[in-house]
N, C-alpha and C positions, 0 to 999 in steps of 0.2 A: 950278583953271584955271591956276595959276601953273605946277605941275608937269607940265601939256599942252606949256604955252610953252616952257618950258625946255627937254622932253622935243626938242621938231620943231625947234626953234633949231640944239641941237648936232647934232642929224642933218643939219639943212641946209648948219650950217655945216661940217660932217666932209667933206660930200659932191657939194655944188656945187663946192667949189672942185677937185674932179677931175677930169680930162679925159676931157670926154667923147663921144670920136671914136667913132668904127666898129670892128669886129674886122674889122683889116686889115692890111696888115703894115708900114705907117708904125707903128701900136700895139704889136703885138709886135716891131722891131725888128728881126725878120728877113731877110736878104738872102736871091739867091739869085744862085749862078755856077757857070757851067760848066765843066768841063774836060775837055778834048777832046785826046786824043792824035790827033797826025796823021803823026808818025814810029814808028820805032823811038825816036829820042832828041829829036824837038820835041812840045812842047803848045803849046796856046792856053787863055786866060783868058780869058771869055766873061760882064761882070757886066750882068743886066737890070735893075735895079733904078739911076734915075735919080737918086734921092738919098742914095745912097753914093757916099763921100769916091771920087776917083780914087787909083789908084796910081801915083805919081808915080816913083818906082823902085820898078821891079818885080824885082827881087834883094832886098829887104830881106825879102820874105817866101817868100822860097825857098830851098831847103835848100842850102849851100856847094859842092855839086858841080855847081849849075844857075846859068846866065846869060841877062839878059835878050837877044832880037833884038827888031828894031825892031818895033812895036807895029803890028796890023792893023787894019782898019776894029770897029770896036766891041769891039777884044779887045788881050790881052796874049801875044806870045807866046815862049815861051822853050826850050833847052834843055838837057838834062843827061847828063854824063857820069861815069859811066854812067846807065842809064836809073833813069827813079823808081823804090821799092819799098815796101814796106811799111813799111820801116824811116827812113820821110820823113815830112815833114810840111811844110805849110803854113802860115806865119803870118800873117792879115789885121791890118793895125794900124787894125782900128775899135772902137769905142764901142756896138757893138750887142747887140740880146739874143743874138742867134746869126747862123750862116749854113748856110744848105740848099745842099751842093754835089752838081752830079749830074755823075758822071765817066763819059766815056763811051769806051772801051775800041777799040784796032786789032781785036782779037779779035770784036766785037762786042758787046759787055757792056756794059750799060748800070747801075750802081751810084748810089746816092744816099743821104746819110745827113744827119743835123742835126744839129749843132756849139755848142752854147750858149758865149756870151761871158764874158771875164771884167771888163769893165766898160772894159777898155782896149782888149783883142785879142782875136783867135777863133782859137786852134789849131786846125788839121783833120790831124787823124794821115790819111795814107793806108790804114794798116791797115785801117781801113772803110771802104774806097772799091775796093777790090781784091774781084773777084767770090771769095765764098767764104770771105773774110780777117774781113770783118766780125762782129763777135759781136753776138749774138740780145741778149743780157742787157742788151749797151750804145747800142742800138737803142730794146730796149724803154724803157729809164730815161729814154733822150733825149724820149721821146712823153711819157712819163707825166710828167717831170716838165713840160712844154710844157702838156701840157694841164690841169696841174694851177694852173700860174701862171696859166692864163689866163683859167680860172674866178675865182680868189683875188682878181686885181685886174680881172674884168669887175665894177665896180662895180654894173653895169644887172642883169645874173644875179645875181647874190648881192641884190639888193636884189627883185628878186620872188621869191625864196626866201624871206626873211624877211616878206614878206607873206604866203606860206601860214603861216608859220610862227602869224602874229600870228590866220588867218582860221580856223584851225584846232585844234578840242578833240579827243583820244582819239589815244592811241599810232596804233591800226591806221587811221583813217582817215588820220591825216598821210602813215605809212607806202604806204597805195592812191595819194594824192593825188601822194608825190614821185617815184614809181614810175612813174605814167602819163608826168609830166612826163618822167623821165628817157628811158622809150620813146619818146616824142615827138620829143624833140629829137636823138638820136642817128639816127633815121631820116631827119630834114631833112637834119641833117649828113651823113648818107654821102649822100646824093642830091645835095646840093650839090657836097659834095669830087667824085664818079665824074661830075658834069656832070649825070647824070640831068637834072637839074631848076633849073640855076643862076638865083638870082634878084638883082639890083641891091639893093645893097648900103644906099643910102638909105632905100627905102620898109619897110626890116627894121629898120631902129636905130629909127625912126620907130613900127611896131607895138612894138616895144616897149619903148619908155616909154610908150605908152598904155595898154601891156599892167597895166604894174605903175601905171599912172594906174587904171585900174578895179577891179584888185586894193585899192587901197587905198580905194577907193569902194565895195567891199563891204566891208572890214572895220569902215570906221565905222557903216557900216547894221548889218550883224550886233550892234554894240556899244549900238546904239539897239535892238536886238529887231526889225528887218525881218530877216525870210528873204528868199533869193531862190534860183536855180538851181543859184547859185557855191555855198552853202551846204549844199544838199541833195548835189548831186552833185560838186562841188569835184577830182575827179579828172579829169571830163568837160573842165571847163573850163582844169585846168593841163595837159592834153592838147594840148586846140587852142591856148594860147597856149605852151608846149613847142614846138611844129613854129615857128614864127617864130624864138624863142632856137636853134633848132636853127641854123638859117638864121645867125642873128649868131656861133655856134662857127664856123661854115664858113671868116669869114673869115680867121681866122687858120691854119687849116692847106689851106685852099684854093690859098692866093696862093703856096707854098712852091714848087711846081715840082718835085715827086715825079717820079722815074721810073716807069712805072706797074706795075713788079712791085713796088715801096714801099709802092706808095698804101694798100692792106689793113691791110697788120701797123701802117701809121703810123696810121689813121683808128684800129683797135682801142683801141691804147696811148696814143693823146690822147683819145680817149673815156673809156676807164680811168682818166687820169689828172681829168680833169673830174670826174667821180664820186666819184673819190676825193679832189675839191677842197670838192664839195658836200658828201660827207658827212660831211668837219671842220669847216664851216663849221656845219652845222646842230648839230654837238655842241656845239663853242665855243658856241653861242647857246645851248643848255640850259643847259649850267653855268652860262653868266651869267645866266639867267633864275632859277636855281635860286636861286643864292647872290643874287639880287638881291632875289627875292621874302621871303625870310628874314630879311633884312636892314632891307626895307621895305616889308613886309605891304601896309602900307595905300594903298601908292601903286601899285601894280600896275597898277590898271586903268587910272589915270590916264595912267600910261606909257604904255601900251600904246596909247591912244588918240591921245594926243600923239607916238607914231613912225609911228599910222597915217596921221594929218593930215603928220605931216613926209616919209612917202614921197609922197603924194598930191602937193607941192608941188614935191617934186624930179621926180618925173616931169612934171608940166605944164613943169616949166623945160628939160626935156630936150627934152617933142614941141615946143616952140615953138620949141628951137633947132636942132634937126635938122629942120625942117618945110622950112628952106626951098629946102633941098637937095634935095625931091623935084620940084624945079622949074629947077633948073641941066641944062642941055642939055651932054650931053657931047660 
């Protein structure tokens, strides 16, 4: 009993103390701004995002051949001489994970790329914002590595991963069970991101923590010798709760503001990157399981019961604290 307590305490404790908002882009950090040629040698600065810093002078992040003109109704506008090139860049003096700028061209061309932060600033090379200029490689890197943080520290997904993990024996069942999950949620996700199917944002953070609230409610039944559905067919079920976590990836590369010849290659490469978040996360938990079991044979099971009761109690703490947002009138 001690080593239950123990076991659901540092989980609790690891894990309440996280924030535990929505995948939304207050979470990732992400801005997004426009840029908009409307000369040969004037742009405008266009940011939608209400809780980023203003640009107070707008020259500090502009390259030495451009000057600010006087600022328009919700925008920055400036120009350069000579005109911008690829050989420019942009500097945002924020604090964020990144920013999504979508440029849009006198030519017609409409261009958009994602920009990660370096904890102070966000460089935006032009180079990738130029129709044709942009490289595939450093596109792709930008999604994958996006989608892979945001599995990494979606605490809520990684922690009903690790309750299949806890609810399930035998390589190839686990392997059907993360499988469905993973078809599942990528199919919400691009129906969300293309609009297909967009769904508010509360009643998804909501399923699930209840989701991984009843995942951990079969795993202590299982561990008492009750079977039930989750058990028999355990892929059926990471299925239908996969399509909700689908929903919760949305929000963070939803809210970006893709140009929509982007949207494809971005949804692929933060899907990729997702996957590629789950399935270091699921090795990482092997080898500690391995090396843990080894270590302390006799205590395994007791663990294992004692993380199932500790997820069970962090999700109850989550639906009662997201519950009440399905009731805040926008």
């Amino acid at each position: 009993m001690r080593a239950i307590l123990r076991s659901t305490f540092i989980l609790l404790a690891a894990f309440i103390a996280q924030p535990t908002l929505g995948h939304d882009v207050d979470v990732t950090g992400v801005a997004r701004v426009f840029l908009d040629e409307d000369t040969d040698n004037q742009y405008r600065l266009s940011i939608v995002d209400q809780q980023v810093p203003p640009l107070f002078n707008i020259e500090r992040i502009l390259p030495a051949h451009c000057t600010g003109l006087p600022p328009g109704n919700f925008s920055y506008q400036f120009q350069c001489e000579p005109a911008l090139s690829i050989e420019d860049e942009l500097m945002f003096p924020w604090a964020l994970e990144g920013v999504v700028v979508v440029a849009r061209w006198r030519d017609g061309s409409d261009v958009s790329s994602y920009f990660p932060g370096d904890g102070t600033r966000v460089s935006v090379p032009l180079s990738d914002l130029k129709a044709g200029a942009g490289s595939l490689s450093n596109f792709a890197s930008r999604y994958l590595i996006l989608g892979a943080e945001h599995i990494l520290f979606g605490i809520d997904h990684l922690l009903f991963v690790l309750g299949l993990l806890l609810l399930l024996s035998g390589f190839w069942k686990l392997i059907k069970t993360i499988t469905a999950f993973t078809i599942a949620h990528s199919i919400t996700l691009a129906f969300a991101v293309l609009g297909i199917f967009p769904v508010p944002n509360a009643p998804i953070e909501a399923l699930i923590a209840l989701s991984i609230l009843m995942l951990a409610r079969e795993v202590v039944m299982g561990q008492q010798g009750v079977r039930t559905l989750v058990h028999e067919k355990p892929w059926l079920v990471a299925f239908i709760f996969g399509l909700f976590h689908g929903f919760g990836f949305a929000g963070a590369l939803g809210e970006l503001g893709l140009s929509d010849n982007d949207i494809p290659l971005a949804l692929l490469f933060f899907n990729l990157g997702v996957e590629a978040g789950q399935i270091g996360f699921i090795l990482m938990m092997a080898a500690l399981h391995f090396v843990y079991s080894r270590a302390f044979q006799g205590l395994v099971i007791s663990t294992h019961r004692g993380l199932a009761y500790g997820l069970g109690g962090i999700a109850c703490f989550w639906f009662l604290e997201r519950l009440p947002a399905l009731f805040v009138v926008a």
